[in-house]
C-alpha positions as a Markdown table, in Angstrom:
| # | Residue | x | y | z |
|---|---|---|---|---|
| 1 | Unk | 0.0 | 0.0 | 0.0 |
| 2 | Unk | 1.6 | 3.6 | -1.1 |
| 3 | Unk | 0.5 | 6.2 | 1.2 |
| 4 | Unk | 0.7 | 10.3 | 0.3 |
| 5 | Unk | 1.0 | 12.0 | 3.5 |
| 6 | Unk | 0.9 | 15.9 | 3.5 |
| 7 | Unk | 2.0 | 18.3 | 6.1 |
| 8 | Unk | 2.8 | 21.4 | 6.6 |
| 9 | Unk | 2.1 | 22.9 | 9.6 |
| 10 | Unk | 3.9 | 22.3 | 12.7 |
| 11 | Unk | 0.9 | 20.8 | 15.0 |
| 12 | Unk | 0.7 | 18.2 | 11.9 |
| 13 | Unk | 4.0 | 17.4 | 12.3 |
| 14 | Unk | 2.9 | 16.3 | 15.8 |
| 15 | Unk | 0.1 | 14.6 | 14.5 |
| 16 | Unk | 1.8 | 12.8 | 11.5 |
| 17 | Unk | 4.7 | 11.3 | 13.6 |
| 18 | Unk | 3.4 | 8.2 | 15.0 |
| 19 | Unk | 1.6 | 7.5 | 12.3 |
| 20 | Unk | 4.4 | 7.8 | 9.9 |
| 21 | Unk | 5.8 | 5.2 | 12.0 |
| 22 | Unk | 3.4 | 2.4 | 11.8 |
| 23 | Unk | 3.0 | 2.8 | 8.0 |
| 24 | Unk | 6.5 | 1.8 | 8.0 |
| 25 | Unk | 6.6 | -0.8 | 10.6 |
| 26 | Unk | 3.5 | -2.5 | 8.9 |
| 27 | Unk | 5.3 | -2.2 | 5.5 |
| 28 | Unk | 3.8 | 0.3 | 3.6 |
| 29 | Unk | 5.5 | 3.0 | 1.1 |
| 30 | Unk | 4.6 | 6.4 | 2.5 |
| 31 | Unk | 5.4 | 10.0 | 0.5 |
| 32 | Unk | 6.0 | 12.0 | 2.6 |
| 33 | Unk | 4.7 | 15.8 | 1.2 |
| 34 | Unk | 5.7 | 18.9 | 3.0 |
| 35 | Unk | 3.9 | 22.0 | 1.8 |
| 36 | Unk | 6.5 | 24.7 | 3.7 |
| 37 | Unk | 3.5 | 26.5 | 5.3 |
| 38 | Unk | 5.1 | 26.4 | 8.2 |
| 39 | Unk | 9.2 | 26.8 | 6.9 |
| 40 | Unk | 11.7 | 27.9 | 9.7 |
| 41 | Unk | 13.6 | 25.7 | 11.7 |
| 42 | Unk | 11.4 | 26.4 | 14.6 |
| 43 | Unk | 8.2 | 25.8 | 13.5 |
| 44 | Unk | 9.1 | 23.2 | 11.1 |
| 45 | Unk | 12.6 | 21.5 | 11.0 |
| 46 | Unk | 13.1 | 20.6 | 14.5 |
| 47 | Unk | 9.9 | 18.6 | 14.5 |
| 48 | Unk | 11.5 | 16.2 | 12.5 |
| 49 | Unk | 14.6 | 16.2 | 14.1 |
| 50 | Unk | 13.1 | 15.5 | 17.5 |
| 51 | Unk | 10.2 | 13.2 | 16.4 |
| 52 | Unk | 12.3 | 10.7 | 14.4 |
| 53 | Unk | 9.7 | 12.0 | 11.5 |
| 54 | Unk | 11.9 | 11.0 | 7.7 |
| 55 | Unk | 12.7 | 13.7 | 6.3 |
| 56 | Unk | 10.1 | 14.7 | 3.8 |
| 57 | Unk | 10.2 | 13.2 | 0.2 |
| 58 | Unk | 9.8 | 16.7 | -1.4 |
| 59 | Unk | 8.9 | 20.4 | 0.5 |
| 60 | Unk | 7.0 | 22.7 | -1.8 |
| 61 | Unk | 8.4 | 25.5 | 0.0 |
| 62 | Unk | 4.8 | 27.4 | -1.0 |
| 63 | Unk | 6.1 | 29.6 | 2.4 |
| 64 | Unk | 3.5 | 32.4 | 3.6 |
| 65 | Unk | 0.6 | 34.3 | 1.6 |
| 66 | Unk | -2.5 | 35.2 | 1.6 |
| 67 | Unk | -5.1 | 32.5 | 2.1 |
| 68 | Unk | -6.4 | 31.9 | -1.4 |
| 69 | Unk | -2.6 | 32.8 | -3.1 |
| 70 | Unk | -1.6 | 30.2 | -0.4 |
| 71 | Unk | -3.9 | 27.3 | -1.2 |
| 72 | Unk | -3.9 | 27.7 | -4.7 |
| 73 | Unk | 0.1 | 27.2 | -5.1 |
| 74 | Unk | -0.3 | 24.0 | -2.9 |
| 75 | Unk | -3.1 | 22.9 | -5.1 |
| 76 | Unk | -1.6 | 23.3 | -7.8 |
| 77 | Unk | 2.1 | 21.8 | -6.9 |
| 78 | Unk | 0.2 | 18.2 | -4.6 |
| 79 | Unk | -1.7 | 17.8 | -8.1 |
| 80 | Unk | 1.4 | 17.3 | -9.8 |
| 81 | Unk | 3.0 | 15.1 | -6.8 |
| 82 | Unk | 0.1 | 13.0 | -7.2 |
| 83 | Unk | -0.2 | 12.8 | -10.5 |
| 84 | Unk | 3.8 | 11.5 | -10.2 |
| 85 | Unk | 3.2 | 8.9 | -7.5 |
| 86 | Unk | -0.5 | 7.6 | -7.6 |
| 87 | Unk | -0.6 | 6.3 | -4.5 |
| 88 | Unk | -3.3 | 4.6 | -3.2 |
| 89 | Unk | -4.3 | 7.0 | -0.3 |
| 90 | Unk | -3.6 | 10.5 | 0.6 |
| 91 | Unk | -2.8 | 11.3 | 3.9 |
| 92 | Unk | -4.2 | 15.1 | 4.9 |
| 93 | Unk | -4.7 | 15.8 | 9.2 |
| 94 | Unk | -6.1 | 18.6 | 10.9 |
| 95 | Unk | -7.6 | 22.0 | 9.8 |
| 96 | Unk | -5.0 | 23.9 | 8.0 |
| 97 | Unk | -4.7 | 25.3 | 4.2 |
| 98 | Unk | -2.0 | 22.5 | 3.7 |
| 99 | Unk | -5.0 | 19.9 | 4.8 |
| 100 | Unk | -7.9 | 21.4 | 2.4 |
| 101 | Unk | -5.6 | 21.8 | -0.6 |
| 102 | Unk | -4.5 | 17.4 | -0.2 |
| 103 | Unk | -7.8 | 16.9 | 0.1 |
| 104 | Unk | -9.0 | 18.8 | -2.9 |
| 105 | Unk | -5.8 | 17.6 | -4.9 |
| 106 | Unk | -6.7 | 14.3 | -4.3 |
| 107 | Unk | -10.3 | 14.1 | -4.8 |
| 108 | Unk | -10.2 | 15.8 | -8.3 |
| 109 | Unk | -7.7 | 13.1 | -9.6 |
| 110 | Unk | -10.0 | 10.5 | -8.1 |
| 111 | Unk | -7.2 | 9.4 | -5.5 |
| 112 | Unk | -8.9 | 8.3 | -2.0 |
| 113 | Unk | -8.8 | 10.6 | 0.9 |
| 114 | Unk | -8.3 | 9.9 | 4.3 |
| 115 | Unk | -8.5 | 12.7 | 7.1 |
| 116 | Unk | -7.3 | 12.6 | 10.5 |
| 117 | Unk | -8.8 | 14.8 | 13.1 |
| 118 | Unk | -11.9 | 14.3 | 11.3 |
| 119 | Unk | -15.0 | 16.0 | 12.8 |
| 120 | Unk | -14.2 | 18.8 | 14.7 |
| 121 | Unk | -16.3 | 21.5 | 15.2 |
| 122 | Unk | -16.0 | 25.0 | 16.4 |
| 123 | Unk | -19.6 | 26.0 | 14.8 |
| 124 | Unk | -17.4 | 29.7 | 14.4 |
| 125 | Unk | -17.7 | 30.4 | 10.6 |
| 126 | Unk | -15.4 | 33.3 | 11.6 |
| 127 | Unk | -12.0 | 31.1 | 11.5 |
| 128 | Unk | -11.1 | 29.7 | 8.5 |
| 129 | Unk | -9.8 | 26.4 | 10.3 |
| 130 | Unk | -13.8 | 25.7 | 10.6 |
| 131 | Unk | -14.0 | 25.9 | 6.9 |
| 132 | Unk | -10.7 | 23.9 | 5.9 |
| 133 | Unk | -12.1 | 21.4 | 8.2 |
| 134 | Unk | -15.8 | 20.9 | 7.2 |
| 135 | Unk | -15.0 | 20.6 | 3.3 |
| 136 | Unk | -12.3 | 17.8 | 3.8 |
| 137 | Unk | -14.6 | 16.1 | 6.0 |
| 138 | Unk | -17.4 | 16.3 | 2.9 |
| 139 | Unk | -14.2 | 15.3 | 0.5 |
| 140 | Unk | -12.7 | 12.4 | 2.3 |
| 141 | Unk | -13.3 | 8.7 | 1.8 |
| 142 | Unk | -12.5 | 7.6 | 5.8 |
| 143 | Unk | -13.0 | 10.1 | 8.1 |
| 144 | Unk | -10.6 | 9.4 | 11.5 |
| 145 | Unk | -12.5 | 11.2 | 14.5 |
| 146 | Unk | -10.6 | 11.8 | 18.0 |
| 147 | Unk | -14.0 | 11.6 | 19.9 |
| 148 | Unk | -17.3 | 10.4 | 19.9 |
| 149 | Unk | -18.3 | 13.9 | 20.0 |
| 150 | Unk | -16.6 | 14.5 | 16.5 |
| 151 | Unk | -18.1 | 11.1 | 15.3 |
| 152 | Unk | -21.5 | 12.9 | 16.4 |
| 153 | Unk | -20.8 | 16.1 | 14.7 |
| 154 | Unk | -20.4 | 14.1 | 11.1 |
| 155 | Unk | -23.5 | 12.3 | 11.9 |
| 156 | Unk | -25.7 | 15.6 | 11.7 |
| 157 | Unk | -24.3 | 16.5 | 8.7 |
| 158 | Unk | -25.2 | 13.1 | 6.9 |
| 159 | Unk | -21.7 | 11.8 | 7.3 |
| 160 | Unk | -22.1 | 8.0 | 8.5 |
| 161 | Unk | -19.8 | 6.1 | 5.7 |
| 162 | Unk | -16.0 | 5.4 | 6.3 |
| 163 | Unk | -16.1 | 6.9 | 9.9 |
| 164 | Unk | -13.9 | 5.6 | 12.6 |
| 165 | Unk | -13.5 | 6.4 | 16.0 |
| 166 | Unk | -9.7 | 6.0 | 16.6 |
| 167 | Unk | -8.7 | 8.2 | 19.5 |
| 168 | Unk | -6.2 | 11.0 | 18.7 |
| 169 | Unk | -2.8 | 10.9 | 17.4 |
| 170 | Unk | -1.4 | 13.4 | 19.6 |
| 171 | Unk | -2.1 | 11.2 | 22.6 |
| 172 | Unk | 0.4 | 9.1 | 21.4 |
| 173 | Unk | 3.3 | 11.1 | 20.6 |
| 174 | Unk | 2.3 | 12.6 | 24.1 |
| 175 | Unk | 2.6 | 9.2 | 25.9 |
| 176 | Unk | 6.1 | 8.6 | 23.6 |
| 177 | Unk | 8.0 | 11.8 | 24.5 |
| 178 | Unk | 6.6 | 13.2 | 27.6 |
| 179 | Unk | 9.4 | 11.2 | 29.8 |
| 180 | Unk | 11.9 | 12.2 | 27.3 |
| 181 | Unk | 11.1 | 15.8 | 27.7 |
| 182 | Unk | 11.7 | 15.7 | 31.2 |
| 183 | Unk | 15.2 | 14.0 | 30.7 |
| 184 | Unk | 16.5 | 15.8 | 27.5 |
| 185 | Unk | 15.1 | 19.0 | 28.0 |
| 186 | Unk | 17.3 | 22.2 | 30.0 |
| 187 | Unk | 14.5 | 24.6 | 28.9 |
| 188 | Unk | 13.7 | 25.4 | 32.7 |
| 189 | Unk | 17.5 | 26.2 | 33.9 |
| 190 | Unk | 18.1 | 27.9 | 30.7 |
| 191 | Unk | 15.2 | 30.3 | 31.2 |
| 192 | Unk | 15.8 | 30.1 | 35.2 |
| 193 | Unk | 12.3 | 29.0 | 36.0 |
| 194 | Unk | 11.1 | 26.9 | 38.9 |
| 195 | Unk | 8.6 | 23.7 | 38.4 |
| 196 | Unk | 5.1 | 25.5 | 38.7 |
| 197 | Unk | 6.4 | 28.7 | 39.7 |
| 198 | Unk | 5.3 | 30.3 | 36.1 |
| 199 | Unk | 2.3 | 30.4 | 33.5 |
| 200 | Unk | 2.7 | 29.3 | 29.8 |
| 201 | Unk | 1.1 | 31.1 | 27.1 |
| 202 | Unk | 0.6 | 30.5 | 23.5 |
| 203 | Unk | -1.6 | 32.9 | 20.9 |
| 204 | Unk | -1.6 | 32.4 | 17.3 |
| 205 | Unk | -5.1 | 32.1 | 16.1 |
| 206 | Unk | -6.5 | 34.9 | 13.4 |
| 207 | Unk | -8.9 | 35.6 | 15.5 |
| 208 | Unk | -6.6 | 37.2 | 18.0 |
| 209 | Unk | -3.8 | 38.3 | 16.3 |
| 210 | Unk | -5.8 | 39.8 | 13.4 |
| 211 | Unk | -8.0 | 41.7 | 15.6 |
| 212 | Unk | -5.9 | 44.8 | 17.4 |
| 213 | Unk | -8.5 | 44.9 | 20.5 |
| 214 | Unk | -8.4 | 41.4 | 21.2 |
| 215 | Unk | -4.3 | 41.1 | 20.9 |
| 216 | Unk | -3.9 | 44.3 | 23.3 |
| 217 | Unk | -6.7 | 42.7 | 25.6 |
| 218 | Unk | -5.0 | 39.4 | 26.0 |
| 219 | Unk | -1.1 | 41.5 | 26.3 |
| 220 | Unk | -2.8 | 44.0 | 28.9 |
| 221 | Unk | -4.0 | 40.4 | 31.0 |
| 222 | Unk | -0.8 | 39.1 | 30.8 |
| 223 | Unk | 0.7 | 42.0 | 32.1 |
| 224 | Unk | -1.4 | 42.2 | 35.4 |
| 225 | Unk | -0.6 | 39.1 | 36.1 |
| 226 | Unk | 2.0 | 38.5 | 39.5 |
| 227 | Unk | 3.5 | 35.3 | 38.7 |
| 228 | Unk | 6.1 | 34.6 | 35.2 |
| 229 | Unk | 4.0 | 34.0 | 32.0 |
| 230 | Unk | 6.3 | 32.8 | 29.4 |
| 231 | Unk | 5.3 | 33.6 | 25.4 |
| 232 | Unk | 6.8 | 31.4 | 23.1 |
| 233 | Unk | 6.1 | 33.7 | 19.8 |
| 234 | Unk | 4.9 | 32.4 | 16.8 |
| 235 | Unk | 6.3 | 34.7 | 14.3 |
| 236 | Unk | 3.2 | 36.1 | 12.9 |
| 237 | Unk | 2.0 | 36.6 | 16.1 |
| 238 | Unk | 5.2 | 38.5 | 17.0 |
| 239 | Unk | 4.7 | 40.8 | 13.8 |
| 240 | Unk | 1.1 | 41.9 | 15.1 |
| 241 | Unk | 2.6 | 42.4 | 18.3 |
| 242 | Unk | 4.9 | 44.7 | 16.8 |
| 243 | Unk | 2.2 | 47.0 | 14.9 |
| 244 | Unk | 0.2 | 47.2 | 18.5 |
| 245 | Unk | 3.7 | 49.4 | 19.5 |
| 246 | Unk | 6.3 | 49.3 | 22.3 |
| 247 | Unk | 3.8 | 49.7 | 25.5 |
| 248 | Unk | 0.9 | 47.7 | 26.2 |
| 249 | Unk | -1.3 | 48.7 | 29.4 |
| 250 | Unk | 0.9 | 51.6 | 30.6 |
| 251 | Unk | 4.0 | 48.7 | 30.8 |
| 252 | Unk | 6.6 | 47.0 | 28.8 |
| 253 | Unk | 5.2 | 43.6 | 27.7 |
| 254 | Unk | 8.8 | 42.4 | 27.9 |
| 255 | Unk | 8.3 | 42.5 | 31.8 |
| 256 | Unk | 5.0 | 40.0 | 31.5 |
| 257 | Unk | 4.6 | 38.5 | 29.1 |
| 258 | Unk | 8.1 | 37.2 | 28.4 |
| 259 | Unk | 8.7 | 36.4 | 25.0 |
| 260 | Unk | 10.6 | 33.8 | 23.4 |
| 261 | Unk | 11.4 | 32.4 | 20.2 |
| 262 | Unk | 9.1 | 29.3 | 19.1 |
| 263 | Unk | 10.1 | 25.9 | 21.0 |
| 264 | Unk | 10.8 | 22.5 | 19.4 |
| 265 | Unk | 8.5 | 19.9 | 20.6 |
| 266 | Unk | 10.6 | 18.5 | 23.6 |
| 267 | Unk | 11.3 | 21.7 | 25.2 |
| 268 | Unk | 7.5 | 22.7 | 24.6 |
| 269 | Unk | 6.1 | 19.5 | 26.5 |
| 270 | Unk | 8.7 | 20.8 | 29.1 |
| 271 | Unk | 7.6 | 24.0 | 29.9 |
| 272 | Unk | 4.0 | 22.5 | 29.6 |
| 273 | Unk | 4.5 | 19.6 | 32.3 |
| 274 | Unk | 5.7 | 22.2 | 34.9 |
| 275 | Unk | 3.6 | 25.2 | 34.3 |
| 276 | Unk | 1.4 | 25.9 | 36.6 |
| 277 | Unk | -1.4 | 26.9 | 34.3 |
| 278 | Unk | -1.4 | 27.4 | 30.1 |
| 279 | Unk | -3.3 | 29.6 | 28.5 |
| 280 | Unk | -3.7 | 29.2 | 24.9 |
| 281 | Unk | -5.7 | 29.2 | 21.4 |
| 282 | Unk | -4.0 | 26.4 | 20.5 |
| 283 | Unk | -6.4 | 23.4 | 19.9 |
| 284 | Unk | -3.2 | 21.0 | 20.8 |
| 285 | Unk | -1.8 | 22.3 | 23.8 |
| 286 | Unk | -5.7 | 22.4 | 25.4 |
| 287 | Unk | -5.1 | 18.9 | 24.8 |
| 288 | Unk | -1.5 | 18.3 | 25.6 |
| 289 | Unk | -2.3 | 20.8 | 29.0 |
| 290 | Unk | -5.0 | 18.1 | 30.0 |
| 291 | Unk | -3.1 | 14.9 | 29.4 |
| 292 | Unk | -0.5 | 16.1 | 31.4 |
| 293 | Unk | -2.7 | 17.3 | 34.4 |
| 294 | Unk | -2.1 | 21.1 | 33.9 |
| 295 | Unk | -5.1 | 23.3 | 34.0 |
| 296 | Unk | -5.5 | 25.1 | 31.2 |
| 297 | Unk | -7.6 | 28.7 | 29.9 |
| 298 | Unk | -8.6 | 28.5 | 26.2 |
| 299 | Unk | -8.4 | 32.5 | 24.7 |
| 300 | Unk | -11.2 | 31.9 | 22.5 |
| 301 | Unk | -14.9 | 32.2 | 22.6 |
| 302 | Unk | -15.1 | 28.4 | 21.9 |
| 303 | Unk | -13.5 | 25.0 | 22.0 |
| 304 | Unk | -13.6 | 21.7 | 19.6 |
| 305 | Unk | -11.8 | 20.4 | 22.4 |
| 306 | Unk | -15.5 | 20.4 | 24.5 |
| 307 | Unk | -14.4 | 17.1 | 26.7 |
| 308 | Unk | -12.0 | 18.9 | 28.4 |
| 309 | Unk | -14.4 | 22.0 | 29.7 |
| 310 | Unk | -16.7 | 19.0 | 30.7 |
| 311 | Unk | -14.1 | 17.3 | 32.7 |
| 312 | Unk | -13.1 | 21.1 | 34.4 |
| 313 | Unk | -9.7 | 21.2 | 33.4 |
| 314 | Unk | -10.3 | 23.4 | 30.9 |
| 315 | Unk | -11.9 | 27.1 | 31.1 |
| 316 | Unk | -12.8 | 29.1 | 27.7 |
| 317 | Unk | -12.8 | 32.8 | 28.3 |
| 318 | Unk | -12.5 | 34.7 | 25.1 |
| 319 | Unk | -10.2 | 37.8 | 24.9 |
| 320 | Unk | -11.8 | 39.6 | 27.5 |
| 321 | Unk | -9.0 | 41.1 | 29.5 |
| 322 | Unk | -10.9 | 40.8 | 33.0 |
| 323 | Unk | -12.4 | 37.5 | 32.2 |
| 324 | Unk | -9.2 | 36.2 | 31.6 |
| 325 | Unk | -7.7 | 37.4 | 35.3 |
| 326 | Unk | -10.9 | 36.2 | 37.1 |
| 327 | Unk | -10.4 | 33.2 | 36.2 |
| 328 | Unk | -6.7 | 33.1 | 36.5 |
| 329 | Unk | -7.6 | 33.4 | 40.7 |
| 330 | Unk | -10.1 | 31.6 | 41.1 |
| 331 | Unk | -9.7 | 28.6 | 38.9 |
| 332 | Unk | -9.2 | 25.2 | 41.2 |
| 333 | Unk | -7.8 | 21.8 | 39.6 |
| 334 | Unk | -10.5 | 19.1 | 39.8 |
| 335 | Unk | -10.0 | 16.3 | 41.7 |
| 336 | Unk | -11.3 | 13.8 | 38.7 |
| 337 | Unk | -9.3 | 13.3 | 35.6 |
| 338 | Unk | -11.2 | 10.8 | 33.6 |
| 339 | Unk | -9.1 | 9.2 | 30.5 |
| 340 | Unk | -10.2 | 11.1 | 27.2 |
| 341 | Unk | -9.1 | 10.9 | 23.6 |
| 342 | Unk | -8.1 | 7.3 | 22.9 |
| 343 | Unk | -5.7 | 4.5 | 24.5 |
| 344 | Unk | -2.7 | 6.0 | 22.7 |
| 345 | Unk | -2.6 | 3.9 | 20.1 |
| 346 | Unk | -4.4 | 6.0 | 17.5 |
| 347 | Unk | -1.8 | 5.3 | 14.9 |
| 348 | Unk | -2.3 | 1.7 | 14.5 |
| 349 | Unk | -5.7 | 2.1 | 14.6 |
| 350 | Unk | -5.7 | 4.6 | 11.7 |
| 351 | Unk | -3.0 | 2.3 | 9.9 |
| 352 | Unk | -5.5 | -1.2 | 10.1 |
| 353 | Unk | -8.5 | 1.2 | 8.8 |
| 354 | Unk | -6.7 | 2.0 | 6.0 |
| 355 | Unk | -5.5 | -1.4 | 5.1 |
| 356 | Unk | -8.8 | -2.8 | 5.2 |
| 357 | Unk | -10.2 | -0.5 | 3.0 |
| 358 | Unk | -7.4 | -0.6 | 0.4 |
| 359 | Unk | -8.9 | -1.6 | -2.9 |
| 360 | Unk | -6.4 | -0.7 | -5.3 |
């Protein structure tokens, strides 16, 4: 079975990893397709080099646009990759413009498409993750859901065929590389932090970063806040930062928050594991944040990610600068922590689905 995986962003690198691994422990040829959406060595590279992910077949280098410029390029580059290889699946995971243009590639040359991280919902028309994620669900042939809840979301829009609940690939690359954070990783000594004596924060959604008031809301928080919150900056997210100018709520925001450069995956999970409490957009680090006990605040006005605000590890506050602090004091851990999202072995889940559909 030949397999054409596309990635391009760096939480599909995340996602991709285990998987990549069974389909070549069962066997299987995988091409490996790397769009470049995501291009320097710290969003892209050193996922690779710390995941054991091979080193893609052929990167596109498409780099950054605008969305439609974006998509097109890839569209028009994975057509000729797929045209070259014919394999008998494509590979496309998540929500991203890599994900819709593999899935749209694919279907128009009649190739099969499978999708990882199928279902999710937001029900915010507002992000255009929602839209990358709802057309590949209506393009692909097997649809690979995280949680019963995403199986349910396909289900009310007359999705039933080639749907499989498979728990989430994440989980396992979480379960492989959490211990090896703690041993590998000096991020802690070399940024002189203390295990739970600091906050984590991540922002790089659109929605925030493309709207001034809701950037300078979220900064202005962060600022008020007593304890260390650490930044690492994606760089777009640094660039809007930039535009906002030099003083956010009357101080420096390189007092609180602190900003760094984007971590690899190992020194991420690190600062993760010992925060105290994460706040983030980020649909994978509400995730990460649970399965490593750390309570977590989402910055947006909604979650796919609904099991964890059900368990009460997770709180969803929007941008709302006093919302966010409220919360910050009076949030308290639970004392349940039900098992969600799978039995880590997504990955060979996802890897016997595919083989038993195979009818090429």
């Amino acid at each position: 079975m030949k397999v054409l995986t596309v990635v391009g962003a760096r939480p599909q690198f995340i996602k991709a990893a285990s998987v990549c691994k069974a389909l070549r422990a069962a066997g299987h040829t995988e091409y490996l397709v790397h769009t470049g959406q995501h291009y320097d060595y710290g969003m892209s590279q050193v996922f690779f080099d710390e995941l054991g992910i091979p080193q893609p077949d052929i990167n596109l280098e498409i780099g950054s646009g605008a969305h439609g410029w974006q998509t097109g390029q890839m569209l028009i580059r994975l057509e000729e990759a797929l045209l070259a290889q014919r394999p008998n699946w494509t590979l496309v995971y998540g929500d991203t413009n890599s994900t819709l243009a593999g899935a749209l590639a694919a279907v128009k040359l009649r190739i099969p498409v499978a999708h990882v991280e199928a279902g999710l919902r937001s029900f915010n028309r507002e992000m255009p993750e929602e839209h990358n994620r709802v057309l590949t669900d209506h393009i692909a042939d097997l649809l690979f859901c995280p949680t019963q809840t995403a199986v349910d979301n396909l289900r009310n829009e007359g999705l039933t065929k080639g749907v499989h609940l498979v728990g989430d690939t994440m989980y396992d690359a979480v379960l492989q590389f959490a211990e090896a954070a703690r041993k590998r990783s000096t991020i802690l000594e070399r940024l002189g932090l203390k295990p739970k004596g600091y906050l984590l924060a991540t922002v790089h959604r659109p929605y925030n970063t493309d709207v001034p008031e809701n950037l300078r809301n979220m900064l202005t928080a962060f600022a008020e806040i007593e304890e260390p919150v650490i930044f690492p900056v994606h760089p777009r997210t640094r660039k809007k930062i930039e535009e906002l100018g030099s003083a956010v709520g009357g101080r420096r925001p390189t007092v609180n928050p602190r900003m760094i450069d984007p971590l690899g995956y190992l020194d991420m999970l690190a600062l993760e594991q010992d925060a105290r409490l994460i706040l983030t957009d980020s649909g994978g680090i509400q995730k990460e944040a649970y399965w490593l006990g750390v309570p977590c605040v989402t910055l947006r006005t909604e979650t796919e990610w609904v099991e964890t605000v059900e368990a009460g590890w997770n709180v969803v506050v929007g941008a709302d600068r006093a919302r966010i602090l409220t919360v910050l004091r009076s949030l308290v851990t639970p004392a349940q922590h039900p098992a969600l999202y799978g039995d880590g072995q997504a990955a060979d889940h996802i890897v016997g689905v595919l083989e038993q559909n195979d009818r090429r």
